[in-house]
KEVEXZA-611709 format. One record per residue (C-alpha): residue number from 1; residue in three letters; x, y, z. Coordinates in steps of 0.001 Angstrom, whole numbers, plus 500000, padded with zeros to 6 digits. Layout:
<nodes>
NUM  ala  X  Y  Z
...
</nodes>
This chain:
<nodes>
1  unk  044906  493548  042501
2  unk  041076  493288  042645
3  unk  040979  495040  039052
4  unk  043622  492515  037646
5  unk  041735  489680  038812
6  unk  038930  490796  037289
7  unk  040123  492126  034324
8  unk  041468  488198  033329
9  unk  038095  487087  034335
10  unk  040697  484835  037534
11  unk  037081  485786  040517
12  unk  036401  482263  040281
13  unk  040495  480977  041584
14  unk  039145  483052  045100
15  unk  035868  482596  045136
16  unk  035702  478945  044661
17  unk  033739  478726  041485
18  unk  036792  477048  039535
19  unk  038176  474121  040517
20  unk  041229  471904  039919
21  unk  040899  470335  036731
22  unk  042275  466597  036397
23  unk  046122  466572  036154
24  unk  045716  463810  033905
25  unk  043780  462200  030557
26  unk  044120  458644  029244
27  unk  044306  459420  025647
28  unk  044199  455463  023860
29  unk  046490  453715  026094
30  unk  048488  456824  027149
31  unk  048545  459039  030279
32  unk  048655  462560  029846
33  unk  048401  466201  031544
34  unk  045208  467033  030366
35  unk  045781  470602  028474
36  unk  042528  472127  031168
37  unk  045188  471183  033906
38  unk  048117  472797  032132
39  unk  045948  476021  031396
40  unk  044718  476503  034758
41  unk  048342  475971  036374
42  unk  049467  478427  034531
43  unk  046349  481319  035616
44  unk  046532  479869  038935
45  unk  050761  480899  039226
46  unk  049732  484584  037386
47  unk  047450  484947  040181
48  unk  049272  483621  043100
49  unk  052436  485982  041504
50  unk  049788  488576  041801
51  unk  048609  487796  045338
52  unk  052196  487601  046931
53  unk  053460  491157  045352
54  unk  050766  492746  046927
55  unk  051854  491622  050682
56  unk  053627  492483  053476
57  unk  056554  490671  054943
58  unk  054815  489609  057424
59  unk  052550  488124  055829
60  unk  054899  486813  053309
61  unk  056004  484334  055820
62  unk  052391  483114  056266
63  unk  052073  481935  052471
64  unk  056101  480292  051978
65  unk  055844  476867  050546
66  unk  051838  477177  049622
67  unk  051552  475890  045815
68  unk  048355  477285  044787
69  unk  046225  480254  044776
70  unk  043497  479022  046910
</nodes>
């Protein structure tokens, strides 16, 4: 997994050097989800997808109803 994470240049989701963008932008008078949030839900899901093939199931029970990578 260690090669696919690094491959998609995703070291910073584990080692804390990206963080959670803002969900949201005011763009004029509007409220939006900023497109940085949108882009890093999405890596953050590949990667967490990643993570939980990888495990046991034991340790799948650990990580049930955790909605992030980190």
């Amino acid at each position: 997994v260690l090669g696919l994470i690094e491959s998609q240049d995703f070291q910073g989701f584990i080692n804390d050097e990206i963080f959670v963008p803002d969900k949201y932008i005011i763009n004029g008078d509007k409220r939006e989800i900023s497109p940085d949030y949108l882009q890093w839900k999405k890596s953050d899901q590949l990667l967490r997808g990643w993570i939980t093939g990888t495990l046991s199931e034991e340790v799948l029970g650990l990580i049930v109803g955790l909605e992030t990578s980190e």
